[in-house]
C-alpha positions, 0 to 999 in steps of 0.5 A: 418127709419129716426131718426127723425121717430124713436123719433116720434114713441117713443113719441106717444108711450109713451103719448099713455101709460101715457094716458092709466093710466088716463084711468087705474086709473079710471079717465075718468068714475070717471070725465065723460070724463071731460078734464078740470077736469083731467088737473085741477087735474094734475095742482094740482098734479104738484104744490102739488109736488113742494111744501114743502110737495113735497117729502112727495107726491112723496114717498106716490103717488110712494109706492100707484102705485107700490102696484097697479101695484104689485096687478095687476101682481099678479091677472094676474098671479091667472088669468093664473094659470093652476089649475090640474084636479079634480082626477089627 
């Protein structure tokens, strides 16, 4: 494969993961789908992070995503946990 197809394929995949956490968040049902919205916010997001309290963002908006991917990781593993038969 060309390398040109390699870094096609890796940036479809990474705007393909950056657009399942819109969806993740909620985002798309919270706005009903409304493109002008989700960019709006983003815009929002990007001038908030290069403002003075851009920093202040960056550290909050991290530690929120991380204890939400934490949280899900935890629920995956409850969800695959084997529970020993009643009587064993």
């Amino acid at each position: 494969m060309r390398t040109w197809q390699v870094e096609r394929r890796q940036r479809t995949r990474h705007l393909i993961e950056l657009g399942g956490l819109v969806v993740k968040a909620g985002i798309v049902e919270l706005t009903n789908d409304d493109r002008a919205i989700i960019y709006g916010a983003l815009l929002w997001m990007a001038d908030k992070l290069q403002s003075d309290e851009g920093k202040r963002a960056h550290h909050l908006w991290h530690a929120k995503g991380m204890q939400a991917f934490d949280a899900e990781r935890r629920e995956e593993r409850m969800g695959q946990r084997t529970w020993p038969a009643v009587g064993s």
